[in-house]
C-alpha positions as CSV (number, residue, x, y, z in Angstrom):
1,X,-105.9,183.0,102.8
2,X,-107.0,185.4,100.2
3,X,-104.6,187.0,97.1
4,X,-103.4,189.6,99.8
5,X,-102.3,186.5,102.1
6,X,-100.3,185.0,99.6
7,X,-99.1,187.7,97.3
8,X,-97.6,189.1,101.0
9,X,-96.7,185.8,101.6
10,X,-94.5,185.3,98.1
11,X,-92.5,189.0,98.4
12,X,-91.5,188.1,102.6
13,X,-88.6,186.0,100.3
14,X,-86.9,185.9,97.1
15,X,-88.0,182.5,96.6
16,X,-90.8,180.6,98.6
17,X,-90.2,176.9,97.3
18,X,-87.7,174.8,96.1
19,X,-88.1,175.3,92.2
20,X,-88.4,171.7,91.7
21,X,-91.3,169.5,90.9
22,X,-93.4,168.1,93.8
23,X,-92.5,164.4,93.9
24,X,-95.8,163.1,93.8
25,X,-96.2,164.5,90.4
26,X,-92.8,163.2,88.9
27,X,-93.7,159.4,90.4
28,X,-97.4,159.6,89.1
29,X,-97.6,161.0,86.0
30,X,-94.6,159.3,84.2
31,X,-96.7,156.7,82.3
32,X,-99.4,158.8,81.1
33,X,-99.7,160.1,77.9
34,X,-99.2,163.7,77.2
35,X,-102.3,165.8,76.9
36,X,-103.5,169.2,78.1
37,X,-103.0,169.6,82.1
38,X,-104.2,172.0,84.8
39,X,-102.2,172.9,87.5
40,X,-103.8,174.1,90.5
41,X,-102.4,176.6,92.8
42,X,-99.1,176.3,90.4
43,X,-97.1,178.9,92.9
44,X,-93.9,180.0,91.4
45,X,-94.4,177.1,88.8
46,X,-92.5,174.5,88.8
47,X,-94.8,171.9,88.1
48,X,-95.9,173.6,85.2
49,X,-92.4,174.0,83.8
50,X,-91.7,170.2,84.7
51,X,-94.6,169.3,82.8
52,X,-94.4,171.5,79.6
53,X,-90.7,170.4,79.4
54,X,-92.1,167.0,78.8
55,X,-94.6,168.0,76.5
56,X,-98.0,168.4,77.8
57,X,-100.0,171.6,77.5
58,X,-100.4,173.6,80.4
59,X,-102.7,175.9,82.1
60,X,-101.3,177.0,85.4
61,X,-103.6,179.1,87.9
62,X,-103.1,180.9,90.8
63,X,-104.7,183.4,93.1
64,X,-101.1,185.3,93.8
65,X,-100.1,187.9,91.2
66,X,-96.2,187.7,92.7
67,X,-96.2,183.8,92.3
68,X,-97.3,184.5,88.7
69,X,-94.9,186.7,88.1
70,X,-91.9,184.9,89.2
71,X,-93.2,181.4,87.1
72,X,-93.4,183.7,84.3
73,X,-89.6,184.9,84.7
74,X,-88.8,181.2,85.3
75,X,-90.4,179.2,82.5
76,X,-88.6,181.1,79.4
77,X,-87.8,177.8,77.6
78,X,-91.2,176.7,77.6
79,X,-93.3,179.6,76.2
80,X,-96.1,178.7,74.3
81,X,-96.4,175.4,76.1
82,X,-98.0,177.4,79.7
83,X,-100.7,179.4,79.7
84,X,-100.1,181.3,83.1
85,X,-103.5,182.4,84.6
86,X,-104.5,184.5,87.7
87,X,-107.6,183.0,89.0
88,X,-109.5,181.6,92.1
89,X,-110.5,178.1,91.6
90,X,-112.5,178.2,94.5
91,X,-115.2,180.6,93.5
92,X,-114.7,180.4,89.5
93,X,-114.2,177.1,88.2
94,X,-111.9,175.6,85.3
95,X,-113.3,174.7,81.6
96,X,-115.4,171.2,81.6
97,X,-113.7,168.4,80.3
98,X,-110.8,170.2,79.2
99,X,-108.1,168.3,81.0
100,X,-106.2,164.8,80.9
101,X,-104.8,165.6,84.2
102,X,-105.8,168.0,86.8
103,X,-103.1,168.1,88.9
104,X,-103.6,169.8,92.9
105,X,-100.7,169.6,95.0
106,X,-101.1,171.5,98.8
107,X,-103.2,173.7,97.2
108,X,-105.8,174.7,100.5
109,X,-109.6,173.9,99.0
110,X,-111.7,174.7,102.1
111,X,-114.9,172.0,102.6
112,X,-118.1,173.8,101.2
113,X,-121.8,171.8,102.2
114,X,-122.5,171.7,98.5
115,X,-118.9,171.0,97.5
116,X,-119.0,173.3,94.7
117,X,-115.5,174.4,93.6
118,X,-114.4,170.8,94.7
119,X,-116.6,169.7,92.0
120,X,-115.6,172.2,89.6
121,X,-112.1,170.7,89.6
122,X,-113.2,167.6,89.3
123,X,-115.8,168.1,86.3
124,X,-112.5,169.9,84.8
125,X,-111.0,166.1,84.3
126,X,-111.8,164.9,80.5
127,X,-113.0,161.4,80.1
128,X,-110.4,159.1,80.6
129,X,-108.2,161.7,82.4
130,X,-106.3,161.8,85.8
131,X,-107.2,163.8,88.8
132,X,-103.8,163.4,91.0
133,X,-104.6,165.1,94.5
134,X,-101.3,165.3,97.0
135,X,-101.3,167.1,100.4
136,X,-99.7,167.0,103.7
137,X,-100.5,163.9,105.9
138,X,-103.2,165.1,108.8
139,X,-100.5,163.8,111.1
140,X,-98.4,166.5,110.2
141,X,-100.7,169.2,110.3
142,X,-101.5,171.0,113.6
143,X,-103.9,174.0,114.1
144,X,-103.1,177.5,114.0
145,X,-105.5,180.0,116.0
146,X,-103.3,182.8,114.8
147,X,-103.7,181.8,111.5
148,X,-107.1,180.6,112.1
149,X,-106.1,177.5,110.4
150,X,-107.4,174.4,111.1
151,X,-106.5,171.2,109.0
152,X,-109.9,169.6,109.0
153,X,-111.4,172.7,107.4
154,X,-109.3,171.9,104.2
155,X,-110.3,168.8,102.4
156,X,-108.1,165.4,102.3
157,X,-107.3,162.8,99.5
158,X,-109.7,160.1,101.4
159,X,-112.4,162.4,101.4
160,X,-112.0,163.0,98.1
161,X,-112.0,159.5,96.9
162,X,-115.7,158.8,98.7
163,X,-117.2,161.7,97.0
164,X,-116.0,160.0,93.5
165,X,-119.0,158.6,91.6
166,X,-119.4,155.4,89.5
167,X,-117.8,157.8,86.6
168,X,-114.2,157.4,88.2
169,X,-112.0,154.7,89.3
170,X,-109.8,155.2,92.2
171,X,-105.8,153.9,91.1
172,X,-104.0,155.1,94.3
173,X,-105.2,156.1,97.9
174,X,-102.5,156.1,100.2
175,X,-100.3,158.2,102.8
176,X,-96.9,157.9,101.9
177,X,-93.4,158.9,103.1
178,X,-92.1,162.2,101.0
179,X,-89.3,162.0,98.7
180,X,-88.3,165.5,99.1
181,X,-87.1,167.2,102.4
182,X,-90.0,169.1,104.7
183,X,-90.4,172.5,103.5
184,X,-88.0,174.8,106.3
185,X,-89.8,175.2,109.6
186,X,-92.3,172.1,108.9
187,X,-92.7,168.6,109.9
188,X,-94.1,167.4,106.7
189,X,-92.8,163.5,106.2
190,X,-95.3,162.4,104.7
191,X,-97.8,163.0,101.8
192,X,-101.5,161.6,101.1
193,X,-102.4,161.0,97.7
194,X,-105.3,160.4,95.7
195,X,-104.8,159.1,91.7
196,X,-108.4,158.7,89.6
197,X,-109.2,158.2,86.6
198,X,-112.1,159.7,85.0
199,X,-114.0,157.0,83.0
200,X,-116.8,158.7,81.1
């Protein structure tokens, strides 16, 4: 699933996702206090938007140029509060420190052995920040040889939570029913999530 997959991916439709904010994000982040976020994988960008319409600061990265360029036509109202970055978080990582919430919703992060870009999103959480990790329940993910996509490749909020060091404490690890509808020709019902907070 490189640029080329998901650039292609973007321009098979006029729009690829629902333009609203995942619900994960709207049910977790409402009591934190606004800061300077980094949204992983931001797509067409409505998290971003959502965000930066509340205030925070944004830095939204993707891999896809077309994804890009559609947030970008989307989020006129908010210029100034998104920076809108082409990148690949799995082989270059994000500034240290530099966010009170990293925010990765079904955004694909393959396992490495030395869990390198993993960390790289994690060492992008400032002290006393958020990590909020959300992706599809493993019951609702099945293989795809065509694809070559299997859903144990791709790493899972539990996981996630055991790698965590004495530096974080885990808030919420749980699988939980969605509070939007499944994306068209999905199952997706539910969502796991993992909330941290960074503490030093």
């Amino acid at each position: 699933m490189d640029a080329q997959f998901w650039d292609d991916l973007y321009r098979s439709r006029d729009q690829l996702f629902s333009g609203a904010p995942n619900g994960v994000l709207v049910t977790e982040i409402t009591d934190l206090p606004l800061g300077q976020a980094l949204d992983v994988g931001c797509g067409e960008g409505a998290d971003a938007i959502w965000l930066a319409r509340r205030g925070w600061q944004v830095t939204a990265v993707d891999i896809s140029r077309a994804a890009l360029e559609r947030a970008v036509a989307a989020a006129t109202d908010v210029q100034g509060r998104v920076a809108w970055t082409r990148a690949d978080l799995t082989g270059t990582p994000p500034p240290a420190a530099a966010f009170d919430l990293v925010s990765v919703h079904y955004f694909p992060l393959a396992h490495q052995p030395d869990h390198t870009a993993l960390r790289g999103l994690l060492d992008a959480v400032a002290p006393g920040g958020t990590l909020l990790f959300a992706t599809h329940a493993l019951a609702d993910l099945s293989p795809d040889p065509e694809r070559d996509f299997d859903p144990g490749d791709y790493y899972q909020p539990d996981e996630i939570a055991r790698l965590l060091d004495d530096d974080w404490t885990v808030l919420i690890n749980e699988t939980r029913p969605r509070t939007a509808p499944a994306p068209a020709g999905t199952h997706h019902t539910q969502d796991t999530v993992l909330r941290a907070r960074r503490l030093r």
